[in-house]
C-alpha positions in Angstrom: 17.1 3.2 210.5 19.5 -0.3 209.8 16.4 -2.1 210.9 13.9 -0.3 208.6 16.3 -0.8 205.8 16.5 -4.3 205.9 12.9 -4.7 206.6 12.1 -2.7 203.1 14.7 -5.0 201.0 13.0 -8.4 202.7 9.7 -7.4 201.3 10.9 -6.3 197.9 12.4 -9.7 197.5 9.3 -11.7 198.4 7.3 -9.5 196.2 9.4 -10.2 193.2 9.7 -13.5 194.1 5.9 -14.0 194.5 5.8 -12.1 190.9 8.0 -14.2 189.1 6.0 -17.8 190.5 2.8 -16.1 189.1 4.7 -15.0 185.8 5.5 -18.8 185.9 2.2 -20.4 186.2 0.6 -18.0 183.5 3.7 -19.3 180.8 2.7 -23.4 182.1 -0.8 -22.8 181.6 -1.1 -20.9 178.4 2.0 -24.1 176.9 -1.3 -26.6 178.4 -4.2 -25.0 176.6 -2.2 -24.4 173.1 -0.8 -27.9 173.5 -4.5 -29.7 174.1 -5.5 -27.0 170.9 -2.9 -28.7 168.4 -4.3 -32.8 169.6 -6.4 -33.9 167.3 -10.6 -34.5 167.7 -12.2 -38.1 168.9 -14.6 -39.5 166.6 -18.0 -37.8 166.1 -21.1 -39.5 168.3 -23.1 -41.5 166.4 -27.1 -42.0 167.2 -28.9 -44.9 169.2 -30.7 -46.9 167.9 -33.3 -49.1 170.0 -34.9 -52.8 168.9 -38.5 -53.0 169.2 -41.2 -55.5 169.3 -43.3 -54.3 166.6 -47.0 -55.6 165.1 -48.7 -54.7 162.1 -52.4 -53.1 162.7 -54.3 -55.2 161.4 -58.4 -53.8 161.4 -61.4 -57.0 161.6 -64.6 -56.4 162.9 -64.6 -58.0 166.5 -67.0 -59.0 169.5 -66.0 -57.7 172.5 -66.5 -58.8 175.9 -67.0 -58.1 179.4 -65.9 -60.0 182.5 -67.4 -59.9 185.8 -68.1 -62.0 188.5 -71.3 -63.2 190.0 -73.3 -66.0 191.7 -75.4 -69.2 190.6 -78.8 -69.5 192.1 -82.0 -70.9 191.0 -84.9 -69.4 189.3 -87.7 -72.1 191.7 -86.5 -71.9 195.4 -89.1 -72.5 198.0 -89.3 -72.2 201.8 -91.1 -75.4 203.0 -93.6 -73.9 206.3 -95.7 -75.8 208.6 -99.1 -73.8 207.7 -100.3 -75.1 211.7 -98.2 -76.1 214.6 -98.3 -80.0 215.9 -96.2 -82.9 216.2 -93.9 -84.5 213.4 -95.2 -88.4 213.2 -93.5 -89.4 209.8 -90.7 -87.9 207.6 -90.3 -88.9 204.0 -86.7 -91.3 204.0 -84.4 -89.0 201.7 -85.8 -85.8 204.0 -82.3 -84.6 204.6 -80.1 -82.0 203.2 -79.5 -83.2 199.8 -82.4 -85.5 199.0 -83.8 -85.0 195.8 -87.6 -85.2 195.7 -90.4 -85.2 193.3 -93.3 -83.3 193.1 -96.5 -84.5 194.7 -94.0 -86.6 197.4 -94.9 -86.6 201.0 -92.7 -84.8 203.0 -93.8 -84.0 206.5 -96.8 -85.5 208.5 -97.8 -83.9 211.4 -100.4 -85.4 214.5 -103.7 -85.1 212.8 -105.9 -85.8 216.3 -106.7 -82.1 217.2 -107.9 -81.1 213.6 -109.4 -84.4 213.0 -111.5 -83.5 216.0 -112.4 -79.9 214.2 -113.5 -81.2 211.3 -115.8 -83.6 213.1 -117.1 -81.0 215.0 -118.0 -79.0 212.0 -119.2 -82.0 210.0 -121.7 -82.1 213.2 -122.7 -78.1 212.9 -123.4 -78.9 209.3 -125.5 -81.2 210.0 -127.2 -79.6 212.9 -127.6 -76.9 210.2 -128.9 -78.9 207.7 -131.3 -80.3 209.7 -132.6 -76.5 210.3 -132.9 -75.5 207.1 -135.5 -78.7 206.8 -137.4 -77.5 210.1 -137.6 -74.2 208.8 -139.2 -75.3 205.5 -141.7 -77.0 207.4 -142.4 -74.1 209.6 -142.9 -71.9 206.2 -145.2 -74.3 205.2 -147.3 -74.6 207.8 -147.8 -70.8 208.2 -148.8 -70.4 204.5 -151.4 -72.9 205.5 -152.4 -71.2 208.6 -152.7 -67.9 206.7 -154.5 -69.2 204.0 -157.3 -70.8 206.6 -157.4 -67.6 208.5 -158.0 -66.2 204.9 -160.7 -68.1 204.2 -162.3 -68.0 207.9 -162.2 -63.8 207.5 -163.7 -63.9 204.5 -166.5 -66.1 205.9 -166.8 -63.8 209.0 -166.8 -61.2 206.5 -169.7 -62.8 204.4 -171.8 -63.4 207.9 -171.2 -59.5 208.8 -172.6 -58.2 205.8 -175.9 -60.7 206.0 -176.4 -59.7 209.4 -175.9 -55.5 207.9 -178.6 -56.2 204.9 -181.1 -58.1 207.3 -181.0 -54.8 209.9 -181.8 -52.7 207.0 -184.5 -54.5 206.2 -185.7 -54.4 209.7 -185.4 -58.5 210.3 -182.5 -58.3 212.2 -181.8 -57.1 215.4 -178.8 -54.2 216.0 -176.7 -57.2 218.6 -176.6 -59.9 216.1 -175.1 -57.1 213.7 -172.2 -55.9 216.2 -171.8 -59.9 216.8 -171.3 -60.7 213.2 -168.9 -57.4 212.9 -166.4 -58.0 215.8 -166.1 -61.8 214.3 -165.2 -60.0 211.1 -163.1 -58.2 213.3 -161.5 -60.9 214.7 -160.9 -62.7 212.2 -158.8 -59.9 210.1 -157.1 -59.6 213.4 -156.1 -63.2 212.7 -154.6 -62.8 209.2 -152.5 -60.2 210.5 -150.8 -62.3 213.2 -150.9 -65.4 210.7 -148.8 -63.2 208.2 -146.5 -62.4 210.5 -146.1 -65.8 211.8 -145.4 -66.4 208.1 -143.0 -63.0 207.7 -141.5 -65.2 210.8 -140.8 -68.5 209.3 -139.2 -66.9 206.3 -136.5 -64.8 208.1 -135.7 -68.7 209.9 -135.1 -70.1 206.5 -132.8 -67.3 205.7 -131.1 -67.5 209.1 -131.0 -71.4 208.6 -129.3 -71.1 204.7 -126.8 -68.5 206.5 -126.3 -71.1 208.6 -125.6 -73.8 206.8 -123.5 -71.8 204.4 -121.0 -70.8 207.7 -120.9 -74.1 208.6 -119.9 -75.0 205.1 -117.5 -72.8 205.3 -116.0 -74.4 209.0 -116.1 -77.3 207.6 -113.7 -76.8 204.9 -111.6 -74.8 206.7 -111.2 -77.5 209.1 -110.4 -80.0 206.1 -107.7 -77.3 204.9 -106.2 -77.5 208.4 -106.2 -81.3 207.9 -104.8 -80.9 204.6 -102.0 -78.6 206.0 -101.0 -81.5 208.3 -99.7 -83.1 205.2 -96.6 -81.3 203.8 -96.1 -82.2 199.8 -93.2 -81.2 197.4 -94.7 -78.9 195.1 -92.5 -79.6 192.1 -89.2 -81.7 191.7 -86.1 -80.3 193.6 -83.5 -81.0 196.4 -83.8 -80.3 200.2 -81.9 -78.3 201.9 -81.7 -77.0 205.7 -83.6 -79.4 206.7 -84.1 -79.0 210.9 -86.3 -81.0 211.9 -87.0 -84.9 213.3 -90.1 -87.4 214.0 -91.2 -86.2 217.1 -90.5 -82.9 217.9 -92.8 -80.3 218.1 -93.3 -77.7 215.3 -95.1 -74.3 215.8 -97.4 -72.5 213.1 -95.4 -71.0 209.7 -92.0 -72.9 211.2 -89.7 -73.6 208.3 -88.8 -77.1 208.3 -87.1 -77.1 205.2 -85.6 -75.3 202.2 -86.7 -76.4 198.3 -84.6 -75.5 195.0 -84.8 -77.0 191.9 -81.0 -77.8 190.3 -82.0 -77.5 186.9 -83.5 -74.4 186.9 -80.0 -72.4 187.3 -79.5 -68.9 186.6 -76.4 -66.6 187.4 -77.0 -62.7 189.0 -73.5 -60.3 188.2 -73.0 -56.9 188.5 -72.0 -54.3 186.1 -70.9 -51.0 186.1 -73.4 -48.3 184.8 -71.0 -47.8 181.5 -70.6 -51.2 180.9 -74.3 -51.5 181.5 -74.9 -49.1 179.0 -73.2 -50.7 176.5 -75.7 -53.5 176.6 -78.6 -51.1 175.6 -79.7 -50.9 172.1 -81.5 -47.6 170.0 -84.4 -48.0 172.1 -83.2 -48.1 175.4 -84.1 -51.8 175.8 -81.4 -54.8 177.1 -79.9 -56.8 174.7 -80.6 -60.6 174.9 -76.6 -60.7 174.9 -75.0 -64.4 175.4 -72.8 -65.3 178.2 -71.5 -68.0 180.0 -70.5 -68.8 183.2 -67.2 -70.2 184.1 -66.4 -72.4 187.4 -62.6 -73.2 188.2 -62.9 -76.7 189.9 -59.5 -79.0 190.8 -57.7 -78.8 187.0 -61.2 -78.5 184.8 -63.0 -75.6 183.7 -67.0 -76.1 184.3 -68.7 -73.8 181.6 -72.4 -73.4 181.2 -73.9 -70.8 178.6 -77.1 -68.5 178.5 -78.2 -65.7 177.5 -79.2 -62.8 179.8 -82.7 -62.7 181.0 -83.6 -59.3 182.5 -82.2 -56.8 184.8 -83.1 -55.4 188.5 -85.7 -53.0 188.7 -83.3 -50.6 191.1 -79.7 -50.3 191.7 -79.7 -51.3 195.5 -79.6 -49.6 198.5 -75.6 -48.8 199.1 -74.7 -50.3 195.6 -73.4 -49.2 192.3 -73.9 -50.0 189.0 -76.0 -52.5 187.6 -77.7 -56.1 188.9 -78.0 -58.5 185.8 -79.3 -62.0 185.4 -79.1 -65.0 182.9 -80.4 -67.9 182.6 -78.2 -70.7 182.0 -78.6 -73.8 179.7 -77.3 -77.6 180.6 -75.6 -76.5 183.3 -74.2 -79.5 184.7 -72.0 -79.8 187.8 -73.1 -75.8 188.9 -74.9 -75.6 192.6 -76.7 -73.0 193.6 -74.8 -70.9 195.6 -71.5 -71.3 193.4 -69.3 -68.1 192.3 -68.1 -67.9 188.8 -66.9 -65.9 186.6 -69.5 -64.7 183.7 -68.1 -63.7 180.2 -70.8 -61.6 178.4 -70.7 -60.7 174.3 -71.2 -57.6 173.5 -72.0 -56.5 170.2 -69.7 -56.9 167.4 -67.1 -53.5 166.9 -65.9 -53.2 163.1 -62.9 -52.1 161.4 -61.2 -52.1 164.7 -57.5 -53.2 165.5 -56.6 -55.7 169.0 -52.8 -54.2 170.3 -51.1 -55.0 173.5 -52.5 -52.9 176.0 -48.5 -51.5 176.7 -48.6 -50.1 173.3 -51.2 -47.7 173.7 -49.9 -44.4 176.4 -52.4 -42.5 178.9 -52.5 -40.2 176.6 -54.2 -42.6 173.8 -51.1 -42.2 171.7 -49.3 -45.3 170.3 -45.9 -45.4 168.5 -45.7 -46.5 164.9 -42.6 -46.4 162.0 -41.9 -44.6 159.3 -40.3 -44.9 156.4 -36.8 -44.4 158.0 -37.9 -46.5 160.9 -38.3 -43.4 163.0 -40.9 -43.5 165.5 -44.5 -41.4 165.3 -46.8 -40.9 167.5 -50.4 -40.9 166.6 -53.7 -40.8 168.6 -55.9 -43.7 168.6 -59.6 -44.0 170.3 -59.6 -46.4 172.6 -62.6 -48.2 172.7 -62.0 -51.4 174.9 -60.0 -53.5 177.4 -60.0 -57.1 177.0 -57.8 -58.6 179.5 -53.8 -57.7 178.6 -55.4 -56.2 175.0 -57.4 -52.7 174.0 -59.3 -52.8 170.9 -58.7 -49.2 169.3 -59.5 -47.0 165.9 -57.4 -44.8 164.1 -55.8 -44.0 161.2 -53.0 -47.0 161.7 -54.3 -49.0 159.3 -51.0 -51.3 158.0 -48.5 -49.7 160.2 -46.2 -51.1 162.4 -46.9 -50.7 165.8 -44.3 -50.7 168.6 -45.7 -53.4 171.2 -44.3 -51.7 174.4 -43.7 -48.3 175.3 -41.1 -47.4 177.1 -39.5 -43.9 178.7 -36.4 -44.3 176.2 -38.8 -44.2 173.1 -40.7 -41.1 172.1 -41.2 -39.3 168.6 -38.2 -38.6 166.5 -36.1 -41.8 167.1 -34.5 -44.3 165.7 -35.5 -48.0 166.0 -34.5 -51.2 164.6 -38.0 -53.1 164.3 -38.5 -56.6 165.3 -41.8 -58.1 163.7 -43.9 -60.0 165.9 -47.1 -60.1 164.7 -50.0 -62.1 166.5 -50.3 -65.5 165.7 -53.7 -67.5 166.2 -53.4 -69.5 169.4 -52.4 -73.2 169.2 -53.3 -76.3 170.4 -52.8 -76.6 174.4 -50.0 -78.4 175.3 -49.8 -82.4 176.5 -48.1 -84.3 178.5 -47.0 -87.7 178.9 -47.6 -88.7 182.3 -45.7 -91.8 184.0 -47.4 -94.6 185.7 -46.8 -93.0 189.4 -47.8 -89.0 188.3 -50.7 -90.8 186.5 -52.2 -92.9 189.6 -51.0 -89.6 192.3 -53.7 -87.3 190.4 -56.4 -90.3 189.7 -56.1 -90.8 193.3 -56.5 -87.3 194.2 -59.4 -86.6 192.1 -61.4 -89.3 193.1 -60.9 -88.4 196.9 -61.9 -84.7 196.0 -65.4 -84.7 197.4 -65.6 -81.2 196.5 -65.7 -81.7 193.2 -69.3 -82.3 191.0 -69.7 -86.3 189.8 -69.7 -84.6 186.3 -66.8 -82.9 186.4 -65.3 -85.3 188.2 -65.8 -88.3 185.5 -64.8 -85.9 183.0 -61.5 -85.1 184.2 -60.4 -89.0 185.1 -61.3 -89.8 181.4 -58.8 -87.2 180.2 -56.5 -88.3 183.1 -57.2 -91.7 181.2 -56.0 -91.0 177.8 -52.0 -91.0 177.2 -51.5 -87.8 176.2 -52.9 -85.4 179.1 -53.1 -81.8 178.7 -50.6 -79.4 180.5 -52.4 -77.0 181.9 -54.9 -79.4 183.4 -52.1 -81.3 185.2 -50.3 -78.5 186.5 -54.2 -76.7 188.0 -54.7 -80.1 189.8 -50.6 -80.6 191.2 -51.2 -77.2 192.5 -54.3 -78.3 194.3 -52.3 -81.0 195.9 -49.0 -79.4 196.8 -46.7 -80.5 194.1 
């Protein structure tokens, strides 16, 4: 019982104690919360305000373009053949890749022996021919002359028959005489007959004899053609290329010896897609005769060449899309078949539209603009094209402020602090002063360039020539040369 006792008085004691520490903690906590009640509030939060590149819209009536890339080649390009196999005996001297030729030049001359020998053999049927048609006249002759005698020699034997007839009747003659004089008549029709036929005959061999002569004719100038064909010719003015073949060697029949293309005669094939395409068409249906030109990068110069577009394939191409275009191009000096630019086409001119940074404008076609309180809005646009890092777009914008650059901090509803930065027209490129040493390190390397066109190249060592040099020019061509 002394030990149940003292047990019950140990655990009243903790349990009061364990009371009065939670008693405790409540009075700390409740002095905490009415203390941090009586401090006094921080200042109020004040709104954020962002600065933004803005423009002003800004609506003109602009010409749009698109950009592609295609391939110079040229409108006359011919594939020189040997029309008859033989041996090469002479080549013309600039018959290597590269020689310019003018029309009418020869080119290629081959062994002429074998069809010099054909064509004397049919000069010799012609005139075996010839000299058949003659006999066979003089056959025809002589059997209308032999038909007209029998003629006459029946009508005699005829004449002689019917004497012999009357004279019997009257009882003078005897009946022999009168079966003599009938089987002379007889025989003598019997001989107009065979002399008609003789002359039927000698006809048919003047017919045979003009067929004759008219397939020898006909051997004879193919054998010149042959002859002819041993002579190869440039059919109009142009520059070899491929050229694989030497005095000597042995060519077989339709053999390409050599490849033909006119340089001046350029023209550039690109490809568009179908919706670009179809912005080329006009209210018929028909292509627009849209200008273009043709851009080659080569060692710090631009070569540009413009045209106009020409026509369009007749099908989209087996495992292609879109469109195949081509235009001709005008002066186009330095370009080489073969060459790949880039081609800038004009499409027709959009108005009242507005050019904005392609940033300011949100998949949504949605840009930003200010208010009155230089709060942003957000109003839809139609987008209606890219060109390069700008869209051309319509909408009711007209004199707002545009913000240049979206971001994920701006939306609707806030605050901005605008920062104008309208477009300016673009200004004069920028030159250089070049020292002695940078001056004489790109001369140096542009003359060694044998890349590089003649033209293109004179033209950029006269700028490289003048004391002020433009910048980007300088800094294309130290590029090209490691520096």
């Amino acid at each position: 019982m002394r030990f149940l006792r003292q047990s019950m008085i140990g655990l009243f004691l903790a349990a009061a104690t364990l009371g009065l520490l939670v008693f405790a903690v409540s009075l700390v906590g409740g002095a905490l919360r009415e203390r941090l009640a009586d401090d006094p509030k921080g200042p109020p939060a004040r709104e954020r305000v962002f600065a933004v590149n803005v423009v002003t819209a800004a609506p003109s009536d602009v010409a749009p373009f698109l950009e592609s890339f295609g391939e110079v080649q040229s409108r006359r390009q011919l594939e020189l053949r040997a029309a008859d196999g033989g041996r090469v005996i002479a080549l013309a001297d600039n018959f290597e890749d590269g020689g310019a030729v003018q029309a009418g030049q020869v080119l290629v001359r081959l062994d002429p022996a074998d069809t010099q020998s054909a064509v004397e053999r049919a000069a010799s049927d012609l005139a075996d021919a010839q000299a058949e048609g003659r006999d066979a006249q003089r056959s025809l002759l002589l059997a209308g002359d032999e038909l007209a005698a029998s003629q006459e020699q029946a009508a005699l034997r005829q004449s002689a028959f019917e004497r012999q007839r009357d004279l019997a009747e009257r009882g003078v003659g005897t009946a022999s005489l009168r079966e003599t004089a009938e089987l002379a008549a007889s025989a003598a029709r019997q001989s107009v007959v065979s002399r008609r036929q003789a002359l039927a005959q000698a006809e048919a061999r003047v017919d045979q004899a003009a067929t004759r002569l008219a397939r020898a004719k006909i051997a004879l100038a193919e054998a010149n053609r042959r002859l002819e064909d041993t002579v190869l010719t440039a059919p109009f003015d142009g520059v070899l290329s491929a050229t694989n073949v030497i005095v000597g060697r042995l060519v077989s029949p339709n053999e390409r010896l050599a490849e033909l293309i006119d340089p001046t005669d350029l023209e550039v094939s690109f490809r568009l897609s179908t919706a670009q395409y179809a912005r080329l068409l006009d209210a018929e249906g028909a292509l627009v005769r849209a200008d273009l030109s043709a851009t080659l990068d080569v060692a710090g110069v631009d070569l540009e060449a413009r045209g106009r577009i020409s026509r369009a394939s007749a099908a989209a191409g087996e495992g292609a899309t879109g469109r195949l275009l081509f235009g001709g191009l005008n002066d186009a000096k330095g370009f080489k078949p073969g060459d790949f630019v880039t081609v800038r086409v004009e499409e027709p001119v959009l108005e009242n539209v507005v050019r904005l940074p392609a940033s300011a404008v949100d998949a949504r076609g949605e840009v930003l603009v200010l208010d009155g309180e230089n709060r942003l809005e957000a109003i839809a646009v139609e987008l209606l094209r890219r060109q390069g890092d700008d869209v051309l777009v319509r909408g009711p914008i007209t004199g707002r402020q545009v913000v240049q650059t979206r971001s994920p901090l701006l939306g609707a509803g806030i605050a901005v602090k605008p920062l104008q930065k309208d477009a300016v027209p673009p200004s004069e490129p920028e030159m250089l002063e070049l020292t002695e040493e940078r001056r004489a390190r790109l001369v140096a390397f542009v003359q060694g360039n044998n890349r590089m066109p003649e033209e293109a190249k004179a033209r950029v060592l006269a700028q490289l020539a003048e004391p002020m040099v433009p910048a980007n020019m300088v800094a294309r061509i130290e590029s090209r040369m490691g520096g």
